[in-house]
C-alpha positions in Angstrom: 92.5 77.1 12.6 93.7 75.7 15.9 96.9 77.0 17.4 100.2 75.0 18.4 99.2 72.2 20.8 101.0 73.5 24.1 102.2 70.6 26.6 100.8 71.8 29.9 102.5 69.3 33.4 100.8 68.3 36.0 102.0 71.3 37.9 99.9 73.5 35.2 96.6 71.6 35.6 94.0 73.4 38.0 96.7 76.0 39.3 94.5 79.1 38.4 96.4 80.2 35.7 95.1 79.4 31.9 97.9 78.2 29.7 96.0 76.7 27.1 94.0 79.3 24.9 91.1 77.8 25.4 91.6 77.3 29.2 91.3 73.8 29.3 93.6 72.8 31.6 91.4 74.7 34.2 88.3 72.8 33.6 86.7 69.4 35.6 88.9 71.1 38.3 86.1 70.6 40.9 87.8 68.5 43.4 87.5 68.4 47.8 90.9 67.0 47.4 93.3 69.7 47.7 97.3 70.0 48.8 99.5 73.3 49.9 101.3 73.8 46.6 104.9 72.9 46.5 107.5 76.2 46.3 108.7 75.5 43.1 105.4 73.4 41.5 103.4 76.9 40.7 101.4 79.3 42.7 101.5 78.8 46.2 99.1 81.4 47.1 96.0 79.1 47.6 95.5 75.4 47.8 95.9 73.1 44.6 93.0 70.8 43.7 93.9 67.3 43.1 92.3 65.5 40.1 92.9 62.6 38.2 94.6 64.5 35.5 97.9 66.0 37.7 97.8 63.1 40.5 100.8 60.8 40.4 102.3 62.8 37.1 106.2 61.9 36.5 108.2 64.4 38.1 110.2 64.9 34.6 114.1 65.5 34.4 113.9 68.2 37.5 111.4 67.0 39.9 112.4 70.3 42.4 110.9 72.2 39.9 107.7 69.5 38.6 106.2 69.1 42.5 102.7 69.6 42.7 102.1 69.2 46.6 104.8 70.0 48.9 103.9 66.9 51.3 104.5 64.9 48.2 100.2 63.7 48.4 99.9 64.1 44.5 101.9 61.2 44.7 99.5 59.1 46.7 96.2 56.9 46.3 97.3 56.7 42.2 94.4 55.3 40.2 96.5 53.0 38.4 98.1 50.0 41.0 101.6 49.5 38.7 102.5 53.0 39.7 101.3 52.9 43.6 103.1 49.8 44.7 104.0 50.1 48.4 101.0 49.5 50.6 101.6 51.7 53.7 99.6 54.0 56.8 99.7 57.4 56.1 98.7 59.3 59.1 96.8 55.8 59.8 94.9 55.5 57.2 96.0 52.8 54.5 97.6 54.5 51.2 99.4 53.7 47.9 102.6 55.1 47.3 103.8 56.3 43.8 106.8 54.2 43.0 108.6 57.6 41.8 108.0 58.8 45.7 110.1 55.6 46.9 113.7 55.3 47.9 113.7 58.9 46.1 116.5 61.4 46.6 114.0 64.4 45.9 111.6 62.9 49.1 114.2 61.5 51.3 117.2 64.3 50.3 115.5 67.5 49.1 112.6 67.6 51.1 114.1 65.5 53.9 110.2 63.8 53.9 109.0 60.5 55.4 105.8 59.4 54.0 104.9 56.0 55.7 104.2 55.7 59.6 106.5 53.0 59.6 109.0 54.8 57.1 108.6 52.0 54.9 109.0 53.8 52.0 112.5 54.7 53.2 113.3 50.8 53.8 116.1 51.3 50.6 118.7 49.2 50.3 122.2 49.2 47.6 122.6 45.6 46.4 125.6 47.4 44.3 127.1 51.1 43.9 124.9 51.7 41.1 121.4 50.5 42.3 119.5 51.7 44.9 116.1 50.1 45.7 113.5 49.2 48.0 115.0 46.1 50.2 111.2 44.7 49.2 112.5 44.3 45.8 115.6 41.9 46.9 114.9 38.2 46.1 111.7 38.4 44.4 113.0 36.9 41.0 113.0 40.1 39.0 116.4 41.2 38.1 116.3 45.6 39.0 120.2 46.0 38.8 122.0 45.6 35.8 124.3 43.5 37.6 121.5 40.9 38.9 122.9 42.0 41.9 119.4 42.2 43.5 119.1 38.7 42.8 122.3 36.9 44.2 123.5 39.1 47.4 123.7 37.3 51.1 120.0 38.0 51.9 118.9 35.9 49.0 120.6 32.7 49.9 118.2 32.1 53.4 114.7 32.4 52.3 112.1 30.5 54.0 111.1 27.1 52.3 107.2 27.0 52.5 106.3 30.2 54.2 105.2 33.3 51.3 103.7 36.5 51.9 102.8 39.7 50.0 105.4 41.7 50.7 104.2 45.5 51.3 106.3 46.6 48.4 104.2 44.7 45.6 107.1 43.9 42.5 105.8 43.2 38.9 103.9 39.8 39.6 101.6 40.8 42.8 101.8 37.5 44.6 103.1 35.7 47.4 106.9 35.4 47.5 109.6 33.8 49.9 110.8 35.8 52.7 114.3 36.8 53.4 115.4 34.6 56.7 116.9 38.1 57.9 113.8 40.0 57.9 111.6 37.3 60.5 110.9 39.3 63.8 113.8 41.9 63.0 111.2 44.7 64.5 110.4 45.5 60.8 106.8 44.6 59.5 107.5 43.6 55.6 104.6 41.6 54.8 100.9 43.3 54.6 99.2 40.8 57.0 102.6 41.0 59.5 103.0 37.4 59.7 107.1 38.0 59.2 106.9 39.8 62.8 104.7 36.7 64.4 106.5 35.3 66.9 103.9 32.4 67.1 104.7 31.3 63.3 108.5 30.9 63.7 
């Protein structure tokens, strides 16, 4: 019969390399979409191909090791919008970013990387010493830190009274939500259509 079912990560899929005895994680591997293979995420020889099947893959318990592109684009353009929820330009072009990819230590530490134009995806903010988030996250009525933190600092108590936006970050509910007092015209454009940086509105 059949052998052992062998676990292959994203960093196995379309490398090249046939791990599965019937080489099926090398197949459907046709793909214009390609990345310079990360040092530690395989062979770096030749270009990956990105497919649907190793784009925006968890990075498991060591992500140095998991990478699959080294400018972190595996992480980019996911098929599913719950896991690509900041909205940003990527070398001007409009892009989803992996939440994994955001306010991360292995992007913004390890690779030293900033993804967005407008380094929005390094907008991260510490409502408490055990939370670290994106600031787009404060306020929104979704409790992130254990301690609710998130929910009841400063910036939360001076939110505008009528005015909503979609915040660039999209949280859980995708809608419009309140905005921060301290982010209107602070040089920092957090909702998608910019209204927060209109002078003209405020």
């Amino acid at each position: 019969g059949p052998g052992p079912r062998v676990y292959v990560g994203a960093t196995g899929i379309c490398d090249n390399v046939a791990q599965c005895i019937d080489s099926s994680d090398e197949r459907n591997c046709s793909s214009a979409d390609t990345c310079e293979a990360a040092l530690f995420g395989g062979p770096v020889n030749e270009p990956r191909k990105l497919i649907e099947k190793n784009k925006c893959a968890p990075w498991g318990s060591n992500a140095k090791i998991l990478l699959v592109c080294r400018d972190i684009r595996d992480q980019m353009n996911c098929s599913q919008p719950k896991h690509s929820p900041l909205i940003c330009d990527v070398d001007s072009y409009p892009t989803n970013i992996s939440a994994r990819a955001v306010c991360s230590s292995v992007v913004m530490v390890i690779f030293n990387m900033v993804l967005c134009d407008d380094a929005m995806d390094r907008q991260c903010v510490n409502p408490d010493r055990q939370c670290t988030l994106h600031k787009h996250r404060l306020c929104d009525g979704l409790s992130d830190c254990a301690s609710g933190a998130d929910e009841s600092g400063a910036v939360c108590r001076y939110m505008t009274a009528e005015a909503t936006c979609i915040r660039k970050y999209m949280t859980g509910h995708r809608r419009g939500l309140a905005i921060p007092q301290k982010w209107i015209l602070d040089g920092v454009i957090d909702c998608v259509d910019g209204m927060d940086e209109m002078e003209s509105l405020w």
